[in-house]
Backbone as CSV, one residue per row, in Angstrom:
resi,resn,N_x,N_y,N_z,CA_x,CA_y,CA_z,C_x,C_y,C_z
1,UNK,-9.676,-46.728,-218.067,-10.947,-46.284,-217.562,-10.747,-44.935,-216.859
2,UNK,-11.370,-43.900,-217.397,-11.198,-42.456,-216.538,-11.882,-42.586,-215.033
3,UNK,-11.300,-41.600,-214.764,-11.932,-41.757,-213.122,-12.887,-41.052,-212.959
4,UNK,-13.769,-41.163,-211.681,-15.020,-40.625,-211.688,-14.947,-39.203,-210.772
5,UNK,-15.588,-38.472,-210.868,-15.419,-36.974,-210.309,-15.509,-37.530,-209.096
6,UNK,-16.640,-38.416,-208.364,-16.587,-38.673,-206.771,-15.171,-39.270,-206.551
7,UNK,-14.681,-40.202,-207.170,-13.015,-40.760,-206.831,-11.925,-39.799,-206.592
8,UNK,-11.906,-38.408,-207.795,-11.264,-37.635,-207.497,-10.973,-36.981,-206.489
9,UNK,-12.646,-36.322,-206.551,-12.810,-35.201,-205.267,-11.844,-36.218,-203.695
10,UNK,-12.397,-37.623,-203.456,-12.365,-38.441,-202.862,-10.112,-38.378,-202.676
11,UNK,-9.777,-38.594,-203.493,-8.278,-38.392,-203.551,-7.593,-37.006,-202.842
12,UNK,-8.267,-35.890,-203.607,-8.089,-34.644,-203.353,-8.071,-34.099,-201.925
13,UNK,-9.291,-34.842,-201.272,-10.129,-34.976,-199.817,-8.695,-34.910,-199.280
14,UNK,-7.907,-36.267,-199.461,-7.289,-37.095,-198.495,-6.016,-36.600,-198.837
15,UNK,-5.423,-36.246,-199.879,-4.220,-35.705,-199.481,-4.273,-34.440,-199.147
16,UNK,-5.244,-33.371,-199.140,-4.643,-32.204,-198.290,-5.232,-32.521,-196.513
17,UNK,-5.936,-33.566,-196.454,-5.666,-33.667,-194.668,-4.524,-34.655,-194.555
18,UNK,-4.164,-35.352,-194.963,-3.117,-36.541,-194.746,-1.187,-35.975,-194.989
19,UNK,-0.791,-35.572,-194.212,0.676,-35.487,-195.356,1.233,-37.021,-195.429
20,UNK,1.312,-37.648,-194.632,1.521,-38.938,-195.205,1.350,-39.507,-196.248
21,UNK,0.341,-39.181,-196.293,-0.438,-39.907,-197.979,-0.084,-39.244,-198.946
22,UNK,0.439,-37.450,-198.838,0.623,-36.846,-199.666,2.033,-37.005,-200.105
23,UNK,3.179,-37.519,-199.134,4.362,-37.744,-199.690,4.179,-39.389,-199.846
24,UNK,3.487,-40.700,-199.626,3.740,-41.384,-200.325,2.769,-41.531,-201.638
25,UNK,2.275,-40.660,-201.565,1.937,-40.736,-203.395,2.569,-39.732,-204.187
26,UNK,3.410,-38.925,-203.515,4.879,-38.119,-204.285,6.074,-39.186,-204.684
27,UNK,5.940,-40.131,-203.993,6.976,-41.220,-203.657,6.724,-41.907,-205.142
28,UNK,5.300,-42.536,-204.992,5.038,-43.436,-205.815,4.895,-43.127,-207.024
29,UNK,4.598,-41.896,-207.104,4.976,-41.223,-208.552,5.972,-41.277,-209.243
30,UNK,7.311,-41.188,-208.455,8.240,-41.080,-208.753,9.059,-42.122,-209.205
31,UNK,8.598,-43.193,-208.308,8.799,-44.704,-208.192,8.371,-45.196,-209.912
32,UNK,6.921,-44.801,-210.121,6.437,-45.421,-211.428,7.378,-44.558,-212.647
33,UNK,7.684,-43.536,-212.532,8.438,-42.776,-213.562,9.936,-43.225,-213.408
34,UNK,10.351,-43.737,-212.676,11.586,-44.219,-212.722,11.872,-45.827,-212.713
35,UNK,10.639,-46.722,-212.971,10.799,-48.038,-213.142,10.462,-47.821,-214.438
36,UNK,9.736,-46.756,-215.152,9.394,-47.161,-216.706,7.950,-46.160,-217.225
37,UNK,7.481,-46.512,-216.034,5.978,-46.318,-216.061,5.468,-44.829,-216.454
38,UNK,5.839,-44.430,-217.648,5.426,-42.950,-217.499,4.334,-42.833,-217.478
39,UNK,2.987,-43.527,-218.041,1.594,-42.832,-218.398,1.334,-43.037,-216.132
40,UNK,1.417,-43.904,-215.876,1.456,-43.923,-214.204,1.852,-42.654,-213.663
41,UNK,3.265,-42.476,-213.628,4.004,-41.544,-212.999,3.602,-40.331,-213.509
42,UNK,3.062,-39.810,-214.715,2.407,-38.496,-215.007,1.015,-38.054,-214.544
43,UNK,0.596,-39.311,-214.221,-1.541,-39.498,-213.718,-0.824,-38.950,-212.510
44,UNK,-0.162,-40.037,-211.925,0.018,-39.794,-210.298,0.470,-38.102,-209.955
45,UNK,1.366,-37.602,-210.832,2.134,-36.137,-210.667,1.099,-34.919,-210.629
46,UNK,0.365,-35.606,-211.688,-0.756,-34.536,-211.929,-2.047,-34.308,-210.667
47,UNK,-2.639,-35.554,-210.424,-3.287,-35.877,-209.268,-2.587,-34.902,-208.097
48,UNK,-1.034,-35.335,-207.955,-0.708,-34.403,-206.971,-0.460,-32.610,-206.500
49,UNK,-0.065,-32.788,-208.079,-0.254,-30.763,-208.135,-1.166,-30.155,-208.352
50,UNK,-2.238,-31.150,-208.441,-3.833,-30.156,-208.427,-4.640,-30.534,-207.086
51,UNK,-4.199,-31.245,-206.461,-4.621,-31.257,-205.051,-3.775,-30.187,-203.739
52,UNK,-2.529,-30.420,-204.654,-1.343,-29.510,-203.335,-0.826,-27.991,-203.799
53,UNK,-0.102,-27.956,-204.704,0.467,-26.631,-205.154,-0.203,-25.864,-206.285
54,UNK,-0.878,-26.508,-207.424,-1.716,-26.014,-208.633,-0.566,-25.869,-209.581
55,UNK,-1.043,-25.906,-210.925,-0.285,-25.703,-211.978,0.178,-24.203,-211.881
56,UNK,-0.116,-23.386,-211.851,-0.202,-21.901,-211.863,1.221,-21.528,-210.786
57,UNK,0.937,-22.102,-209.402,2.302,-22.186,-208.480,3.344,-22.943,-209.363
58,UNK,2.992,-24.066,-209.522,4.356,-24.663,-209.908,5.029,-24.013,-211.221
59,UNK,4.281,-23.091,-212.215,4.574,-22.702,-213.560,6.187,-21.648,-212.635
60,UNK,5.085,-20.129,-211.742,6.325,-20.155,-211.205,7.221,-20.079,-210.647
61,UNK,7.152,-21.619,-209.908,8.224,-21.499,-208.942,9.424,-22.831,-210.213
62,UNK,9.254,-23.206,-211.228,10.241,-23.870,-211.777,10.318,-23.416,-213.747
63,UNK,9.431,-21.974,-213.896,10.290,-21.297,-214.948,9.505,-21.540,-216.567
64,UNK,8.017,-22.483,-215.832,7.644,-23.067,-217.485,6.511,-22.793,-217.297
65,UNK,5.618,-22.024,-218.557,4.067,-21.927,-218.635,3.428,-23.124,-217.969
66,UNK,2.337,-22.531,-217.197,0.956,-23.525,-216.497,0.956,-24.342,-217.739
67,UNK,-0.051,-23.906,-218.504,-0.306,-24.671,-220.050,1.059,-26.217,-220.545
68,UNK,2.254,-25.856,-220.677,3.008,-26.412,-220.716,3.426,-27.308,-220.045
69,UNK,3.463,-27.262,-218.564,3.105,-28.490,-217.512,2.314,-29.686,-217.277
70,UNK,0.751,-28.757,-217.693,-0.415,-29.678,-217.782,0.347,-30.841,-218.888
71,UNK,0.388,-29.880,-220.378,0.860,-30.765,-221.429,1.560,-32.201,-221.113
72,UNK,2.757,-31.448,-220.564,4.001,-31.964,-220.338,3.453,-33.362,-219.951
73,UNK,2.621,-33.567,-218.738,2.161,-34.149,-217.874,0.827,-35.059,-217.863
74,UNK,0.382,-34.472,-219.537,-0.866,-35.011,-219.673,-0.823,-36.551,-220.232
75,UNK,-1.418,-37.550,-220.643,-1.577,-38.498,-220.991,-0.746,-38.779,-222.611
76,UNK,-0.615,-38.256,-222.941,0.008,-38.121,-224.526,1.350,-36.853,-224.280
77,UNK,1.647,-36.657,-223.161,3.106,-35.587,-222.926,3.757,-36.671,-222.873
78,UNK,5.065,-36.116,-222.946,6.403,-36.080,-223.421,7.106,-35.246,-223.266
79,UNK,7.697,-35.073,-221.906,8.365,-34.590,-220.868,9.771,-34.684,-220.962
80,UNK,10.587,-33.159,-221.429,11.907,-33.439,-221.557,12.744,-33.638,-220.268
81,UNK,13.637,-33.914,-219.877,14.247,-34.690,-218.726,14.365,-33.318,-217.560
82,UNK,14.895,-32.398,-218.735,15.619,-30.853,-217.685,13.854,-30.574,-216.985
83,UNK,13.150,-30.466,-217.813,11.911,-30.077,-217.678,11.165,-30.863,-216.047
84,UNK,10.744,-31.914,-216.396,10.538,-33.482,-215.286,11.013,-33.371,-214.315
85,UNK,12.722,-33.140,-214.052,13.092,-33.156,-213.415,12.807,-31.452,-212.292
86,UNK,13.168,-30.832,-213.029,12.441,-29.402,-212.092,11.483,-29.336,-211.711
87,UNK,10.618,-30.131,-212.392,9.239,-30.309,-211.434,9.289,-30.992,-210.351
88,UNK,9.922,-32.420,-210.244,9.997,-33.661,-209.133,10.859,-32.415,-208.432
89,UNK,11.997,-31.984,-208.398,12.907,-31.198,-207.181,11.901,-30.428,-206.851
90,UNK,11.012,-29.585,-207.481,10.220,-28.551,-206.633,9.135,-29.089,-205.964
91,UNK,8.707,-30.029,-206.538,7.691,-31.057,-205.627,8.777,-31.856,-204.328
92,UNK,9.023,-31.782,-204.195,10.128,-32.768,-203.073,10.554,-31.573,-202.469
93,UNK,10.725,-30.596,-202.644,11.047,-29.566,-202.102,9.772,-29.291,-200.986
94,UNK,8.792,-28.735,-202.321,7.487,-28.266,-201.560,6.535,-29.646,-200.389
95,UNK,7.164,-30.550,-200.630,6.849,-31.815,-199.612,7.386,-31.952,-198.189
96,UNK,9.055,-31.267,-198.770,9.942,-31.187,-197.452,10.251,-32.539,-197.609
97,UNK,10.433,-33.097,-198.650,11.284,-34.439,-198.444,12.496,-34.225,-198.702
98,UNK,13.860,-34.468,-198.466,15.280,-34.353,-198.310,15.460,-35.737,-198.879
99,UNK,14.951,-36.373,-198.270,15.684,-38.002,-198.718,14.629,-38.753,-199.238
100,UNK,14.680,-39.488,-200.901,14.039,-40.030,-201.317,14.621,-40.994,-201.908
101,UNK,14.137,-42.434,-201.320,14.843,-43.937,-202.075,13.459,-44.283,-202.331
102,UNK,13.742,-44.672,-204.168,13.327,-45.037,-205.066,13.505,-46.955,-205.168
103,UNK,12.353,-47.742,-204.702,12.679,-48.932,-205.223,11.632,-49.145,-206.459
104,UNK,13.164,-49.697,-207.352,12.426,-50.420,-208.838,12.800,-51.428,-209.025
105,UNK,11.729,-52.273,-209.699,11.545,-53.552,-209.834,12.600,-54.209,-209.989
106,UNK,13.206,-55.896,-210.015,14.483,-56.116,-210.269,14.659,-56.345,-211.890
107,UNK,15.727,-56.219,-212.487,15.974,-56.304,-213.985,15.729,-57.880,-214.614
108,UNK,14.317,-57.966,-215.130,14.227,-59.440,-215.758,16.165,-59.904,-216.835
């Protein structure tokens, strides 16, 4: 189910007054992309760089077309690892998080 422009705006609201909220939904992003969850962990990534830094900053501060990010990141991307990963370090960077523990689910 897509989300509704009031939900968005509503998200958007709250993480640029909240940093709390803004690093644990950096967290949880990360969390869902590293238990499995990519279509999660790419909604959540995206949600976050268009509320905090913009595609346009992040293109470059980590070396890859705006256009290519969105992609990367969109619902049907397919995100190469070198790629993913320069984004999460520059987001964790631009968060000021240093230390990030990742819990994933236990192995059925």
């Amino acid at each position: 189910m897509p989300l509704t422009r009031d939900f968005k705006e509503l998200v958007v609201a709250r993480i640029k007054r909240s940093p709390r909220y803004r690093t644990a939904l950096l967290r949880e992003g990360l969390e869902a992309l590293y238990s499995g969850d990519l279509a999660t962990g790419k909604a959540i990534l995206r949600n976050y760089i268009n509320a905090t830094i913009g595609f346009q900053r992040l293109a470059v501060a980590v070396g890859t077309p705006p256009k290519s990010l969105m992609r990367m990141l969109s619902p049907a991307g397919n995100p190469r690892a070198k790629n993913l990963f320069a984004v999460t370090r520059h987001l964790q960077r631009h968060e000021k998080v240093r230390e990030l523990r990742v819990r994933v689910g236990a192995a059925e």
